[in-house]
C-alpha positions as CSV (number, residue, x, y, z in Angstrom):
1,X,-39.6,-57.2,-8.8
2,X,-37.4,-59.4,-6.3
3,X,-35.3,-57.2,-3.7
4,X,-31.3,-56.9,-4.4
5,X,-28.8,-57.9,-1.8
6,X,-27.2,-54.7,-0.6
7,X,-23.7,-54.6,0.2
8,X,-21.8,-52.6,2.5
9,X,-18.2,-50.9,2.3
10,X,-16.4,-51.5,5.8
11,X,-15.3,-48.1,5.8
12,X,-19.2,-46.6,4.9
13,X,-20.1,-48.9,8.3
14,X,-16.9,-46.5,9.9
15,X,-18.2,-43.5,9.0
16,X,-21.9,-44.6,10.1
17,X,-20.9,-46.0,13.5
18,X,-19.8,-41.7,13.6
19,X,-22.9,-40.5,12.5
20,X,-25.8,-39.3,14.9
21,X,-28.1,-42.0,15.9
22,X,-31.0,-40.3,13.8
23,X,-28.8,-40.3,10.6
24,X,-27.7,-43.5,10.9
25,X,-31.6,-44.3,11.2
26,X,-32.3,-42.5,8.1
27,X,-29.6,-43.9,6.1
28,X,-29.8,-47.6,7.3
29,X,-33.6,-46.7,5.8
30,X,-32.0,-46.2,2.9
31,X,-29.9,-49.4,2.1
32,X,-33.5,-50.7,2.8
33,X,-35.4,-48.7,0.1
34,X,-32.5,-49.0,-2.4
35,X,-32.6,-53.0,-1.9
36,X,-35.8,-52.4,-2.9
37,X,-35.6,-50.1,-5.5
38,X,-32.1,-50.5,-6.9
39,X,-33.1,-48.5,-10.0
40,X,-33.5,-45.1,-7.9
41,X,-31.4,-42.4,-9.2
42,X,-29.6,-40.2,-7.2
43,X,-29.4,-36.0,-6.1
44,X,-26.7,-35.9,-8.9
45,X,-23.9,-39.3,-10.8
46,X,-20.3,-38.9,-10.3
47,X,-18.4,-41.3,-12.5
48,X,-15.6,-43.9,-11.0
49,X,-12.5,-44.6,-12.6
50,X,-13.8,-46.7,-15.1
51,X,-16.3,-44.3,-16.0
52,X,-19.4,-46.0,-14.5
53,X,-22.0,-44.2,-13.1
54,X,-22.2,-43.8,-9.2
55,X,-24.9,-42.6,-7.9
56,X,-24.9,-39.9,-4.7
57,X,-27.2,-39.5,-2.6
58,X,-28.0,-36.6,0.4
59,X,-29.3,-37.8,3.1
60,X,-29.4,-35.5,6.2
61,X,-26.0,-33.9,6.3
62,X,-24.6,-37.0,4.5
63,X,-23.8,-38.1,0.8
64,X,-24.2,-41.9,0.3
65,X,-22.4,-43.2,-2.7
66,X,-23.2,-46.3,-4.5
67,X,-24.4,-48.6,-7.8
68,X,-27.1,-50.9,-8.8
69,X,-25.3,-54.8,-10.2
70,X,-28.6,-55.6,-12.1
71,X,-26.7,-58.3,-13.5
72,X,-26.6,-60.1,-10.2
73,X,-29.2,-57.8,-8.0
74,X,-26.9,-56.2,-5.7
75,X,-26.5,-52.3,-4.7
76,X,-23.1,-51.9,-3.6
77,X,-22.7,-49.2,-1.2
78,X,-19.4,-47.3,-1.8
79,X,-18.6,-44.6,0.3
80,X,-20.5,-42.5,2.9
81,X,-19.3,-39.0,3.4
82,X,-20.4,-35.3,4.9
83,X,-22.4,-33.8,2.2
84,X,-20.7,-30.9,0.6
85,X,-17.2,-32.8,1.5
């Protein structure tokens, strides 16, 4: 299995630039293994307005937001937020 492209929301790089240095190790990490991996599920779905699945996330003390495009191998990261929030 080839690796998807992972992309980014410009507000999730926001609220990582905030984050601790460690977390934003850990979750940087993560983009990796989900590039990887893009059919990982996550710690529970929320649904968008659409109703597609999104999957969260926790990582650390932070919830990472996002969905696997298998129809053109990209994850797209949607939100990054405190976990719990």
């Amino acid at each position: 299995m080839s690796s998807y492209r992972v992309f980014i929301a410009a507000d999730v790089i926001a609220s990582l630039k905030a984050c601790k240095r460690q977390e934003q190790l850990l979750i940087t990490r993560l983009f990796d293994e989900l590039a990887n991996d893009p059919h990982r599920a996550g710690d529970y779905v929320e649904r968008d307005e659409i109703g597609r699945p999104i999957q969260v996330l926790i990582i650390s003390r932070q919830s990472v937001f996002f969905w696997a495009d298998h129809a053109v191998n990209e994850v797209k990261i949607l939100d990054l937020k405190p976990a719990g929030a």
